[in-house]
MARMIMI-472460 format. One line per 5 residues: number of its first residue (from 0); for each residue x, y, z of N, C-alpha, C. Coordinates in steps of 0.2 Angstrom, whole numbers. Layout:
BEGIN
NUM) X/Y/Z/X/Y/Z/X/Y/Z  ...
This chain:
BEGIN
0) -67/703/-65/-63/702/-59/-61/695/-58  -55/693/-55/-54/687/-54/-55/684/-48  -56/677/-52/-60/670/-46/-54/675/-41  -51/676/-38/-46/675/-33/-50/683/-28  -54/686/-30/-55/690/-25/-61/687/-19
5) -64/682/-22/-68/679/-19/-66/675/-13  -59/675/-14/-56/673/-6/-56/679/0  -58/685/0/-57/690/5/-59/687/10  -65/685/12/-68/684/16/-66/678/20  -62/677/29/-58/672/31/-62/671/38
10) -65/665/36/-67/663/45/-65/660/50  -58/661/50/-53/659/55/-47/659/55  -45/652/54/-35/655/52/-33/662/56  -34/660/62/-29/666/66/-22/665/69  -20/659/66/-12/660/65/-12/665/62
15) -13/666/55/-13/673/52/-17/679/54  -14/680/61/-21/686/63/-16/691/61  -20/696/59/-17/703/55/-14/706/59  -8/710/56/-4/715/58/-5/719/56  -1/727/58/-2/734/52/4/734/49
20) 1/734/44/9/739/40/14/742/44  21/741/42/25/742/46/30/750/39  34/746/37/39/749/32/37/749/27  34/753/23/33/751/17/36/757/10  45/757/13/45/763/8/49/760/2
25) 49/754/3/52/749/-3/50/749/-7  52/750/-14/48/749/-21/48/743/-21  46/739/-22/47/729/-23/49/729/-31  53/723/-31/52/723/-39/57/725/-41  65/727/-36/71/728/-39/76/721/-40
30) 77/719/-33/83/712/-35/86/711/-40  89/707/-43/95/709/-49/101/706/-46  107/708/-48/113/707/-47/112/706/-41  119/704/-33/121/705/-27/122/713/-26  118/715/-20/118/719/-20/112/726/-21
35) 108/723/-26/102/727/-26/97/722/-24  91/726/-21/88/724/-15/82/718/-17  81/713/-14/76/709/-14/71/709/-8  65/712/-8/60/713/-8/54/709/-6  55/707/3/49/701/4/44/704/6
40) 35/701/6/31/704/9/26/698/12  26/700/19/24/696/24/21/699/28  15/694/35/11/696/38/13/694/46  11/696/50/12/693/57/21/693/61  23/699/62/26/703/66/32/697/70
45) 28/693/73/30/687/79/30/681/77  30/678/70/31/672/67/35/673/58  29/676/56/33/677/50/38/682/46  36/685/51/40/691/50/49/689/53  46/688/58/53/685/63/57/679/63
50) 52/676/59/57/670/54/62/670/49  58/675/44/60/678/38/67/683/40  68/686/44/72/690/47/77/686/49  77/681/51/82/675/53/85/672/47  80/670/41/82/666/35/88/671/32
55) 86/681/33/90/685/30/97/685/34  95/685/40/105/684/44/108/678/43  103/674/43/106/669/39/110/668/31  109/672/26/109/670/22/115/679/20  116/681/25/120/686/26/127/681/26
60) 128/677/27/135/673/29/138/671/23  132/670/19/133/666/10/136/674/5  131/679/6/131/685/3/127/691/8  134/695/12/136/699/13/133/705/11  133/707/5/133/713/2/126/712/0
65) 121/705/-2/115/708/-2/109/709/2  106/716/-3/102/719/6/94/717/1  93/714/8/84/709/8/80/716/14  76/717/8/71/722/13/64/718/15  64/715/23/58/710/23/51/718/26
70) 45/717/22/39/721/23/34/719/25  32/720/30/27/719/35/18/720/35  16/717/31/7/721/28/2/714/33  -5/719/34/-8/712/36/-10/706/30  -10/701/31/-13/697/26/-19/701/21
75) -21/703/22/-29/706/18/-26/712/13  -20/716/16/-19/720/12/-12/715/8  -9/710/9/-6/706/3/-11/706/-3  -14/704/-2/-20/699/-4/-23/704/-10  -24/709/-7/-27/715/-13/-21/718/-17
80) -17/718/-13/-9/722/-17/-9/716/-22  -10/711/-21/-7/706/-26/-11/707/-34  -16/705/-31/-23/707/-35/-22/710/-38  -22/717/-36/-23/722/-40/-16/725/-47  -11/723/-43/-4/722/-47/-6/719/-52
85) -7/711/-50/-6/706/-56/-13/709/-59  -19/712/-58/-23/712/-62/-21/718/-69  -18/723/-65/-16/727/-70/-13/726/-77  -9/721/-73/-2/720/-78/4/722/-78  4/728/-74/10/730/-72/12/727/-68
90) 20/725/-65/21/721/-59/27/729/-53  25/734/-56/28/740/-51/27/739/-46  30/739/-41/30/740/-33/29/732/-30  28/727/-35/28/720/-32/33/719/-29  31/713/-25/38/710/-21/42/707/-26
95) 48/704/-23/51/699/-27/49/691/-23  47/692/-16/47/685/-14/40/686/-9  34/683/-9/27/685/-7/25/679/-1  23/679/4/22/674/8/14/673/8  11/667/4/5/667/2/2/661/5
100) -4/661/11/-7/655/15/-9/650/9  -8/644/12/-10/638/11/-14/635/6  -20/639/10/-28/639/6/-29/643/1  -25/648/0/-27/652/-6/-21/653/-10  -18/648/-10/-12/647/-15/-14/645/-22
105) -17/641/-24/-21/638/-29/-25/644/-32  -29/647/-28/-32/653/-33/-25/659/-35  -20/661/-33/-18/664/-36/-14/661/-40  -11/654/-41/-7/652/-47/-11/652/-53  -18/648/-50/-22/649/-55/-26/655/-62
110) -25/658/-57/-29/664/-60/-24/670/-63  -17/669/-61/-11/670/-64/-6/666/-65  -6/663/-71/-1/659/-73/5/660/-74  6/665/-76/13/666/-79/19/672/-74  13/673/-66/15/678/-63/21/675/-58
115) 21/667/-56/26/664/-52/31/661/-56  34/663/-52/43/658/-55/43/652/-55  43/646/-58/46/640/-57/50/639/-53  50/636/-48/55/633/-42/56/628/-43  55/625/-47/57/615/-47/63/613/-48
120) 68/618/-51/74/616/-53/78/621/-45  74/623/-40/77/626/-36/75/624/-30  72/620/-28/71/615/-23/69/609/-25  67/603/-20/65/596/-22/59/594/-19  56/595/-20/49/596/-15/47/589/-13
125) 53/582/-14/55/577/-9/57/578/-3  59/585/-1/63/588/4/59/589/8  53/590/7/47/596/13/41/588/11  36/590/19/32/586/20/26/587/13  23/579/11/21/577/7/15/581/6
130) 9/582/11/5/587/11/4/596/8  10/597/9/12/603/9/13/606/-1  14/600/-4/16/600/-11/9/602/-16  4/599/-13/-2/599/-17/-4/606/-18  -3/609/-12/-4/615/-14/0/622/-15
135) 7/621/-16/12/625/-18/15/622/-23  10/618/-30/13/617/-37/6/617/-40  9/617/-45/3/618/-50/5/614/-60  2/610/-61/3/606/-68/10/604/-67  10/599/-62/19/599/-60/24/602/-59
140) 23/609/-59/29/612/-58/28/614/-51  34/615/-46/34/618/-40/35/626/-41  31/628/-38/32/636/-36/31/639/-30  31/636/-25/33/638/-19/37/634/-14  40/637/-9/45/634/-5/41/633/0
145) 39/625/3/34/626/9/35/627/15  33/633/20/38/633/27/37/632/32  29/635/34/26/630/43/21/626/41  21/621/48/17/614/48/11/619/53  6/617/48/0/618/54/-3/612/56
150) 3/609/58/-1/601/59/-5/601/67  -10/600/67/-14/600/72/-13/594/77  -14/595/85/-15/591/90/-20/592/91  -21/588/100/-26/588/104/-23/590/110  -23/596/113/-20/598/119/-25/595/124
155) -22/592/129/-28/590/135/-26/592/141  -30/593/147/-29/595/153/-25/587/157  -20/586/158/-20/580/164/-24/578/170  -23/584/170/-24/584/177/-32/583/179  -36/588/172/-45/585/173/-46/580/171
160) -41/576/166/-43/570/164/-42/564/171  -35/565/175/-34/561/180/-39/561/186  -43/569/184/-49/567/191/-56/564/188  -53/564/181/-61/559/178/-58/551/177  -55/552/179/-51/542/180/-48/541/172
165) -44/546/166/-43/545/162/-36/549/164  -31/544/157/-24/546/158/-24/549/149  -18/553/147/-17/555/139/-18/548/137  -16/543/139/-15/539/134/-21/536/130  -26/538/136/-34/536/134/-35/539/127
170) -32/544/126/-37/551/122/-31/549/115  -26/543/117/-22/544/110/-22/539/105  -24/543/98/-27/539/92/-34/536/94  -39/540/97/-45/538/96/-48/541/89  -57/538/89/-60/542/84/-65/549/88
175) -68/555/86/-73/560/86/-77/555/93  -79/550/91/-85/546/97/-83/544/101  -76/541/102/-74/542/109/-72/546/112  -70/551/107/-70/558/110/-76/561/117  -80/562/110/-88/565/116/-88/560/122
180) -86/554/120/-89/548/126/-85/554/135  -80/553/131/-75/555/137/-75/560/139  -76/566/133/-79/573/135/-86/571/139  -90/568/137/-97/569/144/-96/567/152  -91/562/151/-88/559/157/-83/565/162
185) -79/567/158/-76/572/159/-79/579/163  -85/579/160/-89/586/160/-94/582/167  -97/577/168/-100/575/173/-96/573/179  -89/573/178/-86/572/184/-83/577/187  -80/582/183/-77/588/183/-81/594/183
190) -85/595/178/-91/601/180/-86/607/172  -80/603/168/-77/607/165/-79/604/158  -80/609/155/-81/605/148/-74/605/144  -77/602/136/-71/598/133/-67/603/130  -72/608/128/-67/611/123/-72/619/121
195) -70/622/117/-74/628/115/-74/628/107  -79/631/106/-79/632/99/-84/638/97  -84/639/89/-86/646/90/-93/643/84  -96/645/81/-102/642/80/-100/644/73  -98/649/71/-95/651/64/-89/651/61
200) -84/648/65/-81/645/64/-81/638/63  -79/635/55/-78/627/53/-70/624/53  -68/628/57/-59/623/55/-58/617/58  -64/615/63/-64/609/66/-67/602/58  -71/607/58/-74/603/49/-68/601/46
205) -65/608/43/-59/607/40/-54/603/42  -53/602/48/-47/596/51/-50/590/49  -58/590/50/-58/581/51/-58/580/43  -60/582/39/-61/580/32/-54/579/29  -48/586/31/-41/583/28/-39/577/32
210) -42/575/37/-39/567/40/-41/562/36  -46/564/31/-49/559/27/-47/559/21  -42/564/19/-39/565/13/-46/570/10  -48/571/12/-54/574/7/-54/582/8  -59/586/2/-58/592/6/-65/596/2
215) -67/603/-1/-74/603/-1/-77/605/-9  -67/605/-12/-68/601/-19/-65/598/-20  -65/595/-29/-65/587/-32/-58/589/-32  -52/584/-34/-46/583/-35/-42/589/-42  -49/592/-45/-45/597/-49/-46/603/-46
220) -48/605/-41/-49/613/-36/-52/617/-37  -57/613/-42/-64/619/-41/-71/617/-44  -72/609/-45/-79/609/-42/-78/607/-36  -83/610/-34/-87/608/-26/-89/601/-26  -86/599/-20/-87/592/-19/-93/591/-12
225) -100/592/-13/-103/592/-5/-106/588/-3  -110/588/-10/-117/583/-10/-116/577/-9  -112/571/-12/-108/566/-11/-102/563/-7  -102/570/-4/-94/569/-1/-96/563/6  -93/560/7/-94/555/14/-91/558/19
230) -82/560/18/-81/565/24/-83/568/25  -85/572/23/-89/580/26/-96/578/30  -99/573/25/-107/571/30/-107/569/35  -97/563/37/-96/560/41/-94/565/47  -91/570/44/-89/578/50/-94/580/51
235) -100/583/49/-104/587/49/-108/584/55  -110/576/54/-113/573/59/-109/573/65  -104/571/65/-98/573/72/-99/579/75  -100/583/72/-99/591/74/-105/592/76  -111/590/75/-118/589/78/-117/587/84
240) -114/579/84/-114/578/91/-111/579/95  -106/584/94/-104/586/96/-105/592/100  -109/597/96/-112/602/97/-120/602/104  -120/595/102/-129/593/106/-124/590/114  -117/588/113/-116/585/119/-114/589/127
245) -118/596/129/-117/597/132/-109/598/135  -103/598/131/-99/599/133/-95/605/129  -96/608/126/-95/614/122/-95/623/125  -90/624/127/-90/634/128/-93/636/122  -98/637/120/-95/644/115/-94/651/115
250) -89/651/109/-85/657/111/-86/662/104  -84/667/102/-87/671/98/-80/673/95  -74/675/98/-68/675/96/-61/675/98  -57/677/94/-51/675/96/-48/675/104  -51/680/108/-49/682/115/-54/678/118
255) -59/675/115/-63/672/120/-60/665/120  -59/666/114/-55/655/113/-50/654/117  -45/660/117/-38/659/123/-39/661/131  -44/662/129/-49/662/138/-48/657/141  -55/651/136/-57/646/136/-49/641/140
260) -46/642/136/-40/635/140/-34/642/145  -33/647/145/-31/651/152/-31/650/155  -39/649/158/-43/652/163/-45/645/164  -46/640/161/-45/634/164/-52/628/161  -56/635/160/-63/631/158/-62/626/156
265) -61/624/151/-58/618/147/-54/615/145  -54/607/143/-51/602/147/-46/601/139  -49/601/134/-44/599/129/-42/607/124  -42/606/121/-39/613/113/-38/608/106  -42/605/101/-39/603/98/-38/609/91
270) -32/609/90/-32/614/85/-24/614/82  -21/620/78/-12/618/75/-7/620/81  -2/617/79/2/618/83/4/626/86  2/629/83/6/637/81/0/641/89  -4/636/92/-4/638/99/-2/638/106
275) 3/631/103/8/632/109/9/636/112  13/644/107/14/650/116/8/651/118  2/651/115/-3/654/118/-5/648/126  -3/643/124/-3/639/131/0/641/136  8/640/133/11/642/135/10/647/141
280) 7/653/139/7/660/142/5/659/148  0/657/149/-3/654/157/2/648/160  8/653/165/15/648/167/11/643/172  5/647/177/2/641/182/2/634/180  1/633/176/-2/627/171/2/623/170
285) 10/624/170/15/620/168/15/614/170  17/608/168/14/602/168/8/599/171  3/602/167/-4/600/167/-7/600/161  -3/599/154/-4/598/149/0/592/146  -4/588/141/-4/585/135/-5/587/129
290) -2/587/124/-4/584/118/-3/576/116  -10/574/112/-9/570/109/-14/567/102  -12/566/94/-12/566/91/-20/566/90  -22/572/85/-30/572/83/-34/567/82  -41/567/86/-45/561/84/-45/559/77
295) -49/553/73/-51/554/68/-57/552/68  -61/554/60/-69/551/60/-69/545/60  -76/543/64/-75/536/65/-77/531/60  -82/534/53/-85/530/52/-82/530/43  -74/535/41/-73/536/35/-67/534/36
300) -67/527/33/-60/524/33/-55/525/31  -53/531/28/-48/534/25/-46/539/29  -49/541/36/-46/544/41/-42/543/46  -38/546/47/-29/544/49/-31/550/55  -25/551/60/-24/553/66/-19/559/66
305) -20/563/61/-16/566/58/-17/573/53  -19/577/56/-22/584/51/-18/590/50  -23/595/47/-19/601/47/-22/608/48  -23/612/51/-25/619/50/-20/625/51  -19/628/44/-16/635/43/-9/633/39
310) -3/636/40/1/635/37/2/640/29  8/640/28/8/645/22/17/643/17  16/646/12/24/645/8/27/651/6  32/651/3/38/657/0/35/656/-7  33/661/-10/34/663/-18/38/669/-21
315) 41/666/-26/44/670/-30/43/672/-36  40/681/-35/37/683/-42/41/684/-48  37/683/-54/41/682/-61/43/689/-64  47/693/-60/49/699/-61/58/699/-61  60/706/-62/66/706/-61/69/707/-56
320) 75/701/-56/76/700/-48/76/692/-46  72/689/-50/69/682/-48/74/677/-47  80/677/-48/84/671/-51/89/671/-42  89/679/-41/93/681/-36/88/678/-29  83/680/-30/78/680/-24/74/671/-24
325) 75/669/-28/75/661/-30/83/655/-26  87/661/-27/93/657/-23/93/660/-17  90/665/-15/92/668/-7/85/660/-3  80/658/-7/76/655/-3/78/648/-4  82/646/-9/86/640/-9/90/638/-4
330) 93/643/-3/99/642/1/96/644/10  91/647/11/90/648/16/82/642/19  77/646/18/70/640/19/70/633/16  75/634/10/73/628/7/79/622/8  84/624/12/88/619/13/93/619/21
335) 91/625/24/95/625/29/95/621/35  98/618/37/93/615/44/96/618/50  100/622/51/101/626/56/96/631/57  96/636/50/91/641/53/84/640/55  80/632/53/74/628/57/78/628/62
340) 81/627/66/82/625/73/81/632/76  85/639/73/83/643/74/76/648/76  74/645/69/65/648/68/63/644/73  63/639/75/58/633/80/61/637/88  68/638/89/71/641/96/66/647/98
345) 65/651/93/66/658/94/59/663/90  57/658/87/52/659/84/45/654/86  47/649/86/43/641/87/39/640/81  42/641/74/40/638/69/41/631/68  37/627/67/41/622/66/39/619/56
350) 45/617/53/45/620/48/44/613/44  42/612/39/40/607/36/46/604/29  53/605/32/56/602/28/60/596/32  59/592/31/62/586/33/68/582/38  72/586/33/79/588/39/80/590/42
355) 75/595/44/76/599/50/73/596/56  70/591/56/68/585/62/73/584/63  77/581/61/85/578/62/89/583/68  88/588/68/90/592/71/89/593/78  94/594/82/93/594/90/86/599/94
360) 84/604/90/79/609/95/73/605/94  72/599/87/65/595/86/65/590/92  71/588/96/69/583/99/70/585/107  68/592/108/69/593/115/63/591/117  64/591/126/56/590/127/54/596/133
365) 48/598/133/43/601/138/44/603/144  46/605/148/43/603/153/36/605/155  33/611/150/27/614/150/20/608/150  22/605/146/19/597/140/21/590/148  24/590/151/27/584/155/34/582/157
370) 37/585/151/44/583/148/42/580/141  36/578/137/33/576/133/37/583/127  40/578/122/48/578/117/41/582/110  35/587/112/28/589/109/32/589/102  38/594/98/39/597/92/40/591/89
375) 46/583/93/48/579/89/37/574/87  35/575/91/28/572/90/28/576/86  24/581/85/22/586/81/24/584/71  31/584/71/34/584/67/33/577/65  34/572/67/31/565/63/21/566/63
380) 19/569/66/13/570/65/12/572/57  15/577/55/18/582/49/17/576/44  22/572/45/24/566/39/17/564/36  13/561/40/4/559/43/1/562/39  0/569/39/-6/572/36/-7/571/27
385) -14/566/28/-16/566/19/-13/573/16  -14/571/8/-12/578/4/-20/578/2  -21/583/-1/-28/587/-3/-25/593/-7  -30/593/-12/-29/601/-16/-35/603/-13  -32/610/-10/-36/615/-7/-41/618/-10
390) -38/620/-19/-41/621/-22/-43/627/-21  -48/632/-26/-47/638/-27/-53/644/-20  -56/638/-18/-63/642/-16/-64/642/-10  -59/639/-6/-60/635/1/-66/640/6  -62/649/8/-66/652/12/-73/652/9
395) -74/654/3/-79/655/-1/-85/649/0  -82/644/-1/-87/638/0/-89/638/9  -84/640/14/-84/639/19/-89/643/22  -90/650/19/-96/653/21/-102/653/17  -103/649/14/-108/643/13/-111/637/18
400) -104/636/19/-105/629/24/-108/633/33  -105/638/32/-108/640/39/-114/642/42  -118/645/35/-126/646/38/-130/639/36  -127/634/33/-130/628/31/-127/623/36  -123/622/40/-122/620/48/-127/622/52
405) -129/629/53/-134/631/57/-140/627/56  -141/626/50/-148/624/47/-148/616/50  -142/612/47/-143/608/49/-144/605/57  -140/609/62/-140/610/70/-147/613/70  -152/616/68/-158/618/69/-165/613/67
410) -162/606/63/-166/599/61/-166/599/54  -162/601/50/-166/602/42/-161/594/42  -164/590/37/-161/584/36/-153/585/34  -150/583/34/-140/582/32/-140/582/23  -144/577/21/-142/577/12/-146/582/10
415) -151/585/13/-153/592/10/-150/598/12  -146/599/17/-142/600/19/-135/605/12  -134/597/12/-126/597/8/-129/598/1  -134/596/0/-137/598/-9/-138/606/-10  -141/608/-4/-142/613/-6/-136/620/-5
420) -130/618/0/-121/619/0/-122/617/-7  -119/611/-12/-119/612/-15/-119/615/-22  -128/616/-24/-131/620/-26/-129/629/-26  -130/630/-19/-128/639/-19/-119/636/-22  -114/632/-21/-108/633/-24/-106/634/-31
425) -110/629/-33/-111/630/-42/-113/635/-44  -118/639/-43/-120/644/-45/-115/650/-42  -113/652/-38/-108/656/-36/-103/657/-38  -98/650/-39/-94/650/-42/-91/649/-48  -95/646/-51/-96/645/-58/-99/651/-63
């Protein structure tokens, strides 16, 4: 069986929260001439779906006549259809163009090499934010078109900040420790705490380490980097004190998290952009919100103010069809900068190529945020984030790191800790 099934298992990433199958009576695997049909399979009805749908009207102006069938599966069922396709060896009923998350891009180029098309000569991966590259190429070649930024803020309440005697600008470009300083003052003057987090969930781990450039393997993407690593030990202890400071909701799930900042309890969100509408949704609230750009750790010098969680790219499989469905993505995600203005209007993707910041919808501002100009922030925040290869294991080690967190929030020592994450890694994955 291949290393890639060992990603099933996802502890968070609910940007990608599943959808059901929609239309699936499309054979994938036709495209070809103009004309016969090319074949996309994606997840999430409200973003990706609704993107993809836009890039197809779009790319209707260029070629008319050709019909793009976009298919709707949750993430989980890609993920096995992909699998069990490429594992066969036959490529019948595959897509021609697959929308594949972030973190589990590396396991399937790897584990299947000769199943993605080459895209270097069909995009410039100069063109898309520099982060986004590490894990949508492989031996220097490009093979994916990269498309939303999960680049992460710090959403903060004004208004509970203004009654603890702090303004946003306090909270902007600090590290983790002045964070909590401000969350306990916050929490002792307010009675609100700072923020929510779920106990089995690590995406906060995984922000602060890609602030550091680092991630939870070595720069080839699949030894485990734990024992040694200094951001992580520098995260882990963050996340302690974090977790010891009295200012923590915990919450268990996705409806309890959008509670947490609804309903008011708490005072910041730091998490990707891709939560906006979910702020959003609560209209009471309208200029009573900040973002401003993620803390970092304080004590790894190579951490910046600038991260990432979720995000994903375009691939095109090495089937019949591919030269067509190669140019429908060239000409649409990979160069348009109107249809970004579109995705970001209408969608609120905010997409990670370049040019499309230049564009008018990236510099509108808020009035929800203040008037605060959030996408053009967001967007240079985007430029900021280290690169990192994800590497092949990410969930897999993650649920590792999550009962070995507990251990350590229960007193077991930190280096025995991460020796022993490392240990269960080696042997699991190797």
């Amino acid at each position: 069986m291949k290393k890639a099934f060992v990603l099933l298992l996802a502890t968070f990433l609910l940007l990608t929260a599943c959808s059901s199958k929609s239309d699936n009576s499309a054979s994938g695997g036709s495209g070809g001439d103009s004309g016969q049909e090319i074949s996309v399979w994606a997840w999430d009805p409200n973003f990706n779906i609704a993107a993809m749908k836009l890039a197809v009207e779009a790319y209707a102006k260029t070629d008319p006549d050709q019909k793009i069938n976009v298919i709707e599966y949750a993430q989980d069922d890609i993920i096995q259809k992909l699998n069990t396709g490429l594992n066969s060896g036959t490529t019948n009923g595959l897509p021609n163009i697959v929308l594949i998350e972030d973190y589990r891009a590396q396991s399937f180029l790897k584990a299947y090499p000769d199943a993605f098309y080459d895209l270097s000569s069909v995009i410039k991966p100069g063109d898309f934010a520099d982060y986004k590259i590490a894990s949508s190429s492989l031996d220097g070649k490009q093979y994916g078109v990269p498309f939303d930024s999960g680049v992460a803020g710090l959403y903060v309440r004004t208004d509970y900040l203004q009654e603890a005697g702090y303004k946003a600008a306090d909270l902007t470009n600090i590290d983790w420790d002045r964070y909590i300083e401000i969350a306990k003052d916050v929490k002792a003057k307010t009675g609100h705490d700072m923020l929510t987090q779920d106990p089995n969930d690590l995406g906060l781990i995984r922000m602060m380490i890609q602030s550091a450039g680092s991630w939870y393997t070595k720069e080839d993407g699949s030894t485990p980097d734990l024992k040694d690593n200094a951001a992580l030990k520098d995260a882990f202890q963050t996340y302690k004190a974090l977790m010891e400071s009295d200012t923590v909701k915990i919450t268990s799930d996705w409806s309890q998290f959008l509670a947490g900042f609804n309903s008011g309890d708490v005072a910041s969100v730091p998490t990707g952009n891709w939560i906006t509408p979910s702020v959003k949704a609560e209209a009471s609230q309208s200029g009573k919100w900040a973002i401003v750009p993620m803390p970092k750790l304080k004590n790894t010098s190579s951490s910046v103010n600038a991260t990432n969680i979720g995000g994903s790219s375009w691939y095109v499989l090495n089937i019949p069809g591919k030269e067509k469905a190669a140019e429908f993505l060239q000409k649409t995600m990979g160069s348009d900068v109107a249809l970004y203005q579109d995705m970001l209007k209408n969608v609120g993707v905010i997409g990670t190529l370049k040019a499309a910041g230049e564009g008018e919808a990236y510099k509108e501002s808020d009035d929800f945020f203040g008037g605060q100009k959030t996408v053009e922030d967001f967007n240079k925040w985007t430029q900021q984030i280290p690169r990192v290869n994800y590497g092949m294991n990410t969930y897999a080690i993650e649920d590792i790191l999550v009962s070995e967190m507990q251990n350590y929030l229960n007193g077991q020592d930190l280096d025995k800790v991460l020796a022993d994450a490392q240990a269960q890694a080696e042997s699991q994955l190797h």
